[in-house]
C-alpha positions as CSV (number, residue, x, y, z in Angstrom):
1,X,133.5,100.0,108.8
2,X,130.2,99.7,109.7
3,X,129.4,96.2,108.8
4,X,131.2,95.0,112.2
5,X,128.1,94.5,114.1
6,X,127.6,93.5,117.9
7,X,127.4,89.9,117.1
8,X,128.2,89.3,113.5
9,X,129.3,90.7,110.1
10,X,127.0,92.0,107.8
11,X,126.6,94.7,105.0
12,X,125.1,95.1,101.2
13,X,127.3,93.1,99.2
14,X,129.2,95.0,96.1
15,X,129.0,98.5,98.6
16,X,130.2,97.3,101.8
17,X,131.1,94.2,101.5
18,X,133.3,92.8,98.6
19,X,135.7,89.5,97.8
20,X,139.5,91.7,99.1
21,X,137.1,92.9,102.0
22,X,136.2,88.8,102.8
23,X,139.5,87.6,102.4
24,X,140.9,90.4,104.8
25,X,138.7,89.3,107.8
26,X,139.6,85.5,106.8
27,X,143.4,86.6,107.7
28,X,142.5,88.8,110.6
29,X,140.3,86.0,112.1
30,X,142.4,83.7,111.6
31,X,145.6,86.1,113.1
32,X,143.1,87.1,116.3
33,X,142.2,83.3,117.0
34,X,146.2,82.2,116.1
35,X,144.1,79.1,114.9
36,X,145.8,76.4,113.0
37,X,142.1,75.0,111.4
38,X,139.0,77.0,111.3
39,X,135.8,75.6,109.8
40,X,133.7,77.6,106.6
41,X,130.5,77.2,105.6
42,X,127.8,79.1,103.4
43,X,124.5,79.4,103.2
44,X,122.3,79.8,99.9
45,X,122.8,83.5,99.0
46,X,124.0,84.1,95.2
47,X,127.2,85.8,96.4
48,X,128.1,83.0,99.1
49,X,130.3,80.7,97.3
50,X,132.5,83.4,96.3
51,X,132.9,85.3,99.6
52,X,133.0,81.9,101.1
53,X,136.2,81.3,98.5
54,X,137.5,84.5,99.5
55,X,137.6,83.9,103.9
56,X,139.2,80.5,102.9
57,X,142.1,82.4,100.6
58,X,142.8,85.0,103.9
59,X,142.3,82.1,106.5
60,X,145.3,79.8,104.6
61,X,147.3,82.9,103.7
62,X,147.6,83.2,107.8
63,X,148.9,79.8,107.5
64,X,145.5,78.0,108.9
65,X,143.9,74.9,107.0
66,X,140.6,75.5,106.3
67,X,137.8,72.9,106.8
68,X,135.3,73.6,104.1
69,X,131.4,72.5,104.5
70,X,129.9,73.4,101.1
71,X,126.4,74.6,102.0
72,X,125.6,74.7,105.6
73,X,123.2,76.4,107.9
74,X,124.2,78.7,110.8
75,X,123.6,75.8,113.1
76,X,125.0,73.2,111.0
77,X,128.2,75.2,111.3
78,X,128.2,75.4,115.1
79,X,127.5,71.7,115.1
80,X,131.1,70.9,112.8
81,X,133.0,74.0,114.9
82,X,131.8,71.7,117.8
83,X,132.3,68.5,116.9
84,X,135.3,68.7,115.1
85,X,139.5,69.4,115.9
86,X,139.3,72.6,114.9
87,X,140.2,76.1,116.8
88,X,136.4,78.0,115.9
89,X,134.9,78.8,112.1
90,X,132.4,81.2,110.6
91,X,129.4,80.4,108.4
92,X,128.7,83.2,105.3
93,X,125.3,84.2,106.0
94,X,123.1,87.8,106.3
95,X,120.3,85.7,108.2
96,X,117.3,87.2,107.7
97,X,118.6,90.2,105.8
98,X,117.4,90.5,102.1
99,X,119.1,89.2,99.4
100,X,121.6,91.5,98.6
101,X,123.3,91.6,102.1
102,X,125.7,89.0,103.0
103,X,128.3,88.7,106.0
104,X,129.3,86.2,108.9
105,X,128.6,84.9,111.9
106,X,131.7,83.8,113.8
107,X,132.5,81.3,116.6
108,X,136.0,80.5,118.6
109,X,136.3,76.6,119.9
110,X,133.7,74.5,120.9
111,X,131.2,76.8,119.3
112,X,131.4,79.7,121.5
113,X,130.4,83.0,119.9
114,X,132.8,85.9,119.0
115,X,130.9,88.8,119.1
116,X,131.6,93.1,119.4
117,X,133.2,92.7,123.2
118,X,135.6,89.6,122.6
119,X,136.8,89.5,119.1
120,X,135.0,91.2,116.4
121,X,136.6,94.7,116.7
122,X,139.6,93.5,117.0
123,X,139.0,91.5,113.6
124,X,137.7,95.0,112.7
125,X,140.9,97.0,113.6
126,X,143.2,94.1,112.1
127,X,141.3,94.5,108.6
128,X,141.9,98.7,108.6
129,X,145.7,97.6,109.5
130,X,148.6,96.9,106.1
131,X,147.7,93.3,104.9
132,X,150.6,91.4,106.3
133,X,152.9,89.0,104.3
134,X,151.5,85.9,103.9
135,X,153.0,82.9,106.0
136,X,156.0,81.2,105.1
137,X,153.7,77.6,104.9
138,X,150.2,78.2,103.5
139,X,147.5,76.7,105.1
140,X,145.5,73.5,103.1
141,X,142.3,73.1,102.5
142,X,139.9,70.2,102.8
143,X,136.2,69.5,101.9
144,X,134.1,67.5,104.6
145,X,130.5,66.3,103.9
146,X,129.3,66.5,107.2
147,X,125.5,66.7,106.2
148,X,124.5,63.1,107.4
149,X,126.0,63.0,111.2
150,X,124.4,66.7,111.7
151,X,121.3,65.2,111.0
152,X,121.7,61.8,112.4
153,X,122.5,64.8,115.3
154,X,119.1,66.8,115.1
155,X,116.8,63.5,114.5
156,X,117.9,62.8,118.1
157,X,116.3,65.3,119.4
158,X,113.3,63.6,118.4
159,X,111.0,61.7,120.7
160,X,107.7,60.6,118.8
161,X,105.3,58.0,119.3
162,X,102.9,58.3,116.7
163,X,102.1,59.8,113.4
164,X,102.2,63.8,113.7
165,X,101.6,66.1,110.9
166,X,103.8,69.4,110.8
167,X,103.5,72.7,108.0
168,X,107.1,73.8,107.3
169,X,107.9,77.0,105.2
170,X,111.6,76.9,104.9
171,X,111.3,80.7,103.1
172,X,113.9,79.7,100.4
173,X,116.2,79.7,103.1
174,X,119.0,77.0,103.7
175,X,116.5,74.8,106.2
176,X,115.4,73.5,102.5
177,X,118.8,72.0,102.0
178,X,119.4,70.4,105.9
179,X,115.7,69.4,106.7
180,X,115.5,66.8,104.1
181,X,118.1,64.4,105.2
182,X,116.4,65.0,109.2
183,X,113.1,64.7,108.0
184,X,113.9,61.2,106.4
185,X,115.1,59.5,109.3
186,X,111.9,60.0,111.2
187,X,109.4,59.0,109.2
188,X,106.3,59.8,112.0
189,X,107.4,63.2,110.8
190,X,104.2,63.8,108.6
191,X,105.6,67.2,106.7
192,X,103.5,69.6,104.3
193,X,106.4,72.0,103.4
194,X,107.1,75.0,100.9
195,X,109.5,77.0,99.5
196,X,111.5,74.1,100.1
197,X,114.3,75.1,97.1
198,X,117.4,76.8,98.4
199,X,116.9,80.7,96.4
200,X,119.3,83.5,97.6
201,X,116.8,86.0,95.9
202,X,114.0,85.0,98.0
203,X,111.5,85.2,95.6
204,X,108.0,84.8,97.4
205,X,109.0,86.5,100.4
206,X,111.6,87.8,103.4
207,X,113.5,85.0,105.4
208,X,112.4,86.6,108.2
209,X,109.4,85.0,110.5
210,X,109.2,87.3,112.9
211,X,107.3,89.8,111.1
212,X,103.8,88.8,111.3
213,X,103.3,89.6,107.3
214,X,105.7,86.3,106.7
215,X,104.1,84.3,108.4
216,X,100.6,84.1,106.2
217,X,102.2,81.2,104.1
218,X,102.5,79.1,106.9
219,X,99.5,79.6,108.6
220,X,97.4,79.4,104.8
221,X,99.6,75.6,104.8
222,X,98.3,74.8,108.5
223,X,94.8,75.1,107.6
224,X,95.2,73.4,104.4
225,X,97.0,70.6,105.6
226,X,95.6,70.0,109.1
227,X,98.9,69.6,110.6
228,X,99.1,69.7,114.4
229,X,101.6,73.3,114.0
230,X,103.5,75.2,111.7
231,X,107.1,76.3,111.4
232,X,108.5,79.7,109.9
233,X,112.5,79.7,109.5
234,X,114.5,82.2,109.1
235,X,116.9,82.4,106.1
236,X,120.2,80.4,108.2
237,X,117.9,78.7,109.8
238,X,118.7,79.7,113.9
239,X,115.5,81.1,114.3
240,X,111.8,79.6,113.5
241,X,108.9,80.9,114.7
242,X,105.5,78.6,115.6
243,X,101.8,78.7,114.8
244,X,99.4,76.5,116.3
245,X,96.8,74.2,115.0
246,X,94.3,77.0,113.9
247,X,96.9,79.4,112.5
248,X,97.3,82.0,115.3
249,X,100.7,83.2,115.8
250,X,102.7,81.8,119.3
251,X,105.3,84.3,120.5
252,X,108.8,82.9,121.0
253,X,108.4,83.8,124.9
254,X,105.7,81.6,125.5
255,X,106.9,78.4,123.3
256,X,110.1,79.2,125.5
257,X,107.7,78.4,128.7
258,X,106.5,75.3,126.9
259,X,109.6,74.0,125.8
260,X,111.0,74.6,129.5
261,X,108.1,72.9,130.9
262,X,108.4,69.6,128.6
263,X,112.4,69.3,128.7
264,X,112.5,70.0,132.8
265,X,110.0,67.4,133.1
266,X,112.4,65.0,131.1
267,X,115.6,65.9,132.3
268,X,115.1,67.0,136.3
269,X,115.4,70.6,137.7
270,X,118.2,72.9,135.8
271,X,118.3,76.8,134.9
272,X,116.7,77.8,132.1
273,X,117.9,81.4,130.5
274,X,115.1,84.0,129.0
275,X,115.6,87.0,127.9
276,X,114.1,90.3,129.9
277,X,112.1,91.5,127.2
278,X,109.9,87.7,127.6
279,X,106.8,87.4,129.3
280,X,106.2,87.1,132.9
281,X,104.4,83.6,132.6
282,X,108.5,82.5,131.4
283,X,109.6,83.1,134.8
284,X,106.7,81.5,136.8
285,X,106.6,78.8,134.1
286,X,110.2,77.6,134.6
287,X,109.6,78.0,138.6
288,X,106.8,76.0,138.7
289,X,108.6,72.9,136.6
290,X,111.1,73.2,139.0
291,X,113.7,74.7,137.1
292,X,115.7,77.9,138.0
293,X,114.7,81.2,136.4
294,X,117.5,82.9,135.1
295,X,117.2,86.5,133.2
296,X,119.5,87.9,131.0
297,X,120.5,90.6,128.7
298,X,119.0,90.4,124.9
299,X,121.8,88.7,122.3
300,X,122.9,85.1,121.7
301,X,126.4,86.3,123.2
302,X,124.6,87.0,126.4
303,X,122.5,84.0,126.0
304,X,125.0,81.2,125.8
305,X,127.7,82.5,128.2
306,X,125.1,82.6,130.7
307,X,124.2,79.0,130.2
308,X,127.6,78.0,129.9
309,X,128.1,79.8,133.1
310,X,125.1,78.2,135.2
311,X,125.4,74.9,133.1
312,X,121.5,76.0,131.8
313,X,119.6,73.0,130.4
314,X,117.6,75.4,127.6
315,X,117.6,78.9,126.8
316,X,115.1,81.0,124.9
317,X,114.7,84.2,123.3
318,X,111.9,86.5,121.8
319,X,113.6,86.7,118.5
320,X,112.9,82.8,118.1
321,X,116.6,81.8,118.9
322,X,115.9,78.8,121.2
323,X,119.2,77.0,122.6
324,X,119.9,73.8,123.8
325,X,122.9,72.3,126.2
326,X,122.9,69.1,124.7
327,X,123.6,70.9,120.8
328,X,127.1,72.3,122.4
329,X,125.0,74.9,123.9
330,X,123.7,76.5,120.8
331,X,120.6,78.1,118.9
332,X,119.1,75.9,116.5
333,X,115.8,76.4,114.8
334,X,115.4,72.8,113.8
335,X,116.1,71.7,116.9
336,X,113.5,73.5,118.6
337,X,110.7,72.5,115.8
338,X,111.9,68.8,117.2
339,X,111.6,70.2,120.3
340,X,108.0,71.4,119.8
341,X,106.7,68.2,118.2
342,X,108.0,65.7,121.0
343,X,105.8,68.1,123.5
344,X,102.8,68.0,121.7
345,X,103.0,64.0,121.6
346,X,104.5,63.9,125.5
347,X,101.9,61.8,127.9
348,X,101.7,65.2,130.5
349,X,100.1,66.6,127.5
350,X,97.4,64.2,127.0
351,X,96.8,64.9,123.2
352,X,95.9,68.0,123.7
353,X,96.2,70.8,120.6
354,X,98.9,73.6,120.8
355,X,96.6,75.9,121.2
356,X,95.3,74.6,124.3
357,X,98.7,73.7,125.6
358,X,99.2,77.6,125.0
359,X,95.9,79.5,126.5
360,X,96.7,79.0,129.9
361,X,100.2,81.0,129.0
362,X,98.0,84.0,127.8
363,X,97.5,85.7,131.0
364,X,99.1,89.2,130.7
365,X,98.6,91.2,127.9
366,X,102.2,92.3,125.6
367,X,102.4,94.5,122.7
368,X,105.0,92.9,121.4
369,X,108.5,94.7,120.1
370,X,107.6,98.3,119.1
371,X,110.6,100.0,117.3
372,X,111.6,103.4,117.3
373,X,114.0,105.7,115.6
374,X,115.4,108.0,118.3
375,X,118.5,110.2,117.7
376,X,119.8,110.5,121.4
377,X,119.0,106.8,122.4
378,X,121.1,107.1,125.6
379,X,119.4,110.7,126.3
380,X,115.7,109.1,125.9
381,X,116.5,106.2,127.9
382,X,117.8,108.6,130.9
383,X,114.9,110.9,130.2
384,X,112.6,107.6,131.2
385,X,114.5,106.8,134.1
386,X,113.7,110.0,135.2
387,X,110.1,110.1,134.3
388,X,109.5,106.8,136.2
389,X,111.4,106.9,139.2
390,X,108.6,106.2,141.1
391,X,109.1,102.3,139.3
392,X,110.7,99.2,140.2
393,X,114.0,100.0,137.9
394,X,116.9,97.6,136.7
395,X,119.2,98.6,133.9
396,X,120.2,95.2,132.9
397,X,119.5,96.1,129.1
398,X,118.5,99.2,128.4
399,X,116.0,100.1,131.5
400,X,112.9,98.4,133.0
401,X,110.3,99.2,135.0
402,X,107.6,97.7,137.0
403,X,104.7,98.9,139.0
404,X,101.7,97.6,141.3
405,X,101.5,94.3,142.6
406,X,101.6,91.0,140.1
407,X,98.2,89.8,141.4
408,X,96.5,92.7,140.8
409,X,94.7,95.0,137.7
410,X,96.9,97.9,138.3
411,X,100.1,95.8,137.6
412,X,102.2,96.5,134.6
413,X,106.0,96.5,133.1
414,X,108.1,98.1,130.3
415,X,111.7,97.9,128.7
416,X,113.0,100.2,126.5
417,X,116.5,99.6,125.1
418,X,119.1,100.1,122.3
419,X,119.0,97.6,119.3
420,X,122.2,96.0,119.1
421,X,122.2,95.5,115.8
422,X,119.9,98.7,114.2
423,X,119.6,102.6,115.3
424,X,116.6,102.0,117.0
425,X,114.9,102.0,120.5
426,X,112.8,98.7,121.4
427,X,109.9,99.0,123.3
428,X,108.5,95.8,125.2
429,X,105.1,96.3,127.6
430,X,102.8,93.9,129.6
431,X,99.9,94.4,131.4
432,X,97.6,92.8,133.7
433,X,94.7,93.8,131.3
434,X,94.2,94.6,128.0
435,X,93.2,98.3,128.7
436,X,95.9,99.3,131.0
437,X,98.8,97.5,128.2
438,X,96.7,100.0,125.7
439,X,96.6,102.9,127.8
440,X,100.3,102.3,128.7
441,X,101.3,102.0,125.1
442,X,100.2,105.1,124.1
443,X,101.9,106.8,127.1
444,X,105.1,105.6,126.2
445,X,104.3,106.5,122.2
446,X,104.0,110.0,123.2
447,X,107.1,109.5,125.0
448,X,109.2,108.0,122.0
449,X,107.7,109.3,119.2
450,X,106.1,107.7,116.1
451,X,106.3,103.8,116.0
452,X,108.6,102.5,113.0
């Protein structure tokens, strides 16, 4: 079954994913976890409800009640799996994916992910297993609005002084049905938004901001509306990714070095998590605030068990999953828009536009994620480690390598390493200069083969 993914459960809907398929991992989730009451929600996609419908008919045939939400994003999910008596949940959602994939993302109690290496193929080998009988005492099945206290919850993340105008394209994605309610309690909140209606066919274009081709809407709004930053979400709304005052795209690594900067300087010195594939500046940005640098493997599994682990105050990741302690140590893309908009007002900051905030954080030179499709990933990885044994090496995720000295022209860095999620290779590279990142590039290119 190969929608039972490293950190989720995902497919084309109608080919590998189906209603008997849904209500089979509803029972086997509900069997692994031995829960009594699991939380469901669903985001905006046409087949949602009934897939939704279908988790909750397994779930009580297990014998577990079943807290339904309704419509709810990814992080709107965590926020009742965390708040509420309950023993974990899932929210039906594909993300980013287009329209005609659906699946789920999964969590155990207190929000705490279920992913490939503590759950999901075990839900995976239960489904391929005889349906059992159904318990002698079905489960019930209640309805909660909970739509008001998770935003009461975001808005507090909020700290605003004055007026500040914000571009929001919510993509058609389910941030058009929770950023309303947030939105209205903080009325300094000056928002220009679009594709604000909830649309499971994504009709303008992809729920997906990190591709750069997604993000023209936005950055057209910005310059329409004069607004001090725009905001791209993602279709469950987890991810967002910024642009700045003039349009120009900011990577999640460096708003992760902002956002570090601004919340150490509120809350006192703390680990902050990054992923490996980030920037250097992330590291000597979180050093410098007097945080503690901590770097970890690429995944939101990875991610939040390291901050639960080190008590992290923030964690960020180049995908544009930003996480937070005080939201029960989860991602949440409104959350980190609230995030960016108390920064830009905070005193330190003296007015001053994003994109200035932001220049001083463009000293290396990063290509950015380069995919490849390679048929012996683990083969081509070993054939680098070979090829650049003469490197600084770590095989944390995938492999890296560094070489030269930071404070010097010659210095320069690459990972390559398996997509968790696609059958790709991921290239990230940063140099001190612009022509050794471009001469580099091309090296590894000829290496890999032709980009994606």
């Amino acid at each position: 079954m190969g929608i039972f993914k490293a950190y989720d459960i995902r497919g084309v809907v109608g080919k590998e994913l189906d209603e008997a398929l849904a209500e089979r991992i509803g029972n086997a989730f509900a069997r692994f976890l031995r829960a009594k009451r699991l939380v469901v929600g669903q985001d905006m996609r046409t087949h949602s409800p009934r897939l939704a419908d279908a988790v909750a008919r397994g779930m009580r045939a297990a014998g577990c009640d079943v807290i339904r939400l309704g419509l709810a994003s990814t992080p709107m999910t965590y926020f009742a799996i965390a708040s509420l008596d309950c023993d974990g949940g899932l929210c039906v959602t594909a993300s980013h994916n287009p329209a005609e994939y659906n699946g789920m993302k999964l969590c155990g109690r207190g929000a705490t992910p279920i992913s490939a290496a503590n759950g999901i193929k075990d839900i995976e080998r239960l489904c391929a297993e005889p349906a059992p009988a159904p318990a002698a005492q079905q489960g019930r099945e209640e309805r909660v609005d909970l739509l008001q206290k998770y935003a009461a919850h975001v808005a507090g993340f909020a700290q605003l002084s004055a007026p500040l105008k914000v571009a929001i394209d919510a993509a058609n994605g389910i941030a058009g049905y929770t950023l309303p309610p947030i939105l209205e309690r903080l009325p300094l909140i000056r928002a220009h938004s679009i594709l604000m209606e909830p649309d499971g066919n994504f009709p303008v274009h992809e729920a997906n901001p990190l591709k750069e081709e997604n993000l023209r809407w936005v950055q057209d709004l910005v310059r329409q509306s004069g607004a001090r930053l725009g905001v791209s979400f993602d279709g469950d709304a987890d991810r967002c990714c910024f642009v700045d005052e003039t349009g120009r795209t900011v990577s999640a690594d460096l708003m992760t070095a902002l956002m570090a900067r601004y919340l150490l300087a509120q809350h006192g010195p703390a680990p902050v998590v990054y992923d490996l594939r980030s920037s250097w500046v992330v590291k000597e940005v979180i050093q410098q605030s007097g945080g503690t640098a901590l770097r970890d493997r690429v995944g939101h599994s990875f991610i939040k068990a390291t901050m639960r682990q080190h008590g992290a105050l923030f964690g960020g990741e180049l995908s544009g999953h930003f996480y937070f302690q005080k939201n029960f140590t989860t991602d949440s893309g409104v959350i980190a828009m609230m995030t960016a908009l108390s920064l830009l007002e905070a005193p330190s900051n003296r007015g001053q536009p994003l994109s200035a905030l932001v220049a001083d954080l463009r000293r290396y030179h990063s290509t950015g994620e380069i995919n490849f499709h390679v048929e012996d990933k683990a083969g081509k990885i070993a054939e680098l480690k070979r090829r650049y044994s003469d490197g600084r090496q770590d095989e944390l995720d995938g492999i890296t390598v560094e070489y030269g000295d930071l404070s010097r022209p010659d210095w320069w860095w690459f990972n390559v390493r398996q997509s968790n999620t696609e059958p790709l290779l991921r290239l990230n590279l940063e140099a001190r200069t612009e022509a050794l990142r471009d001469r580099k590039r091309e090296e590894l290119i000829a290496l890999l083969g032709v980009p994606e």
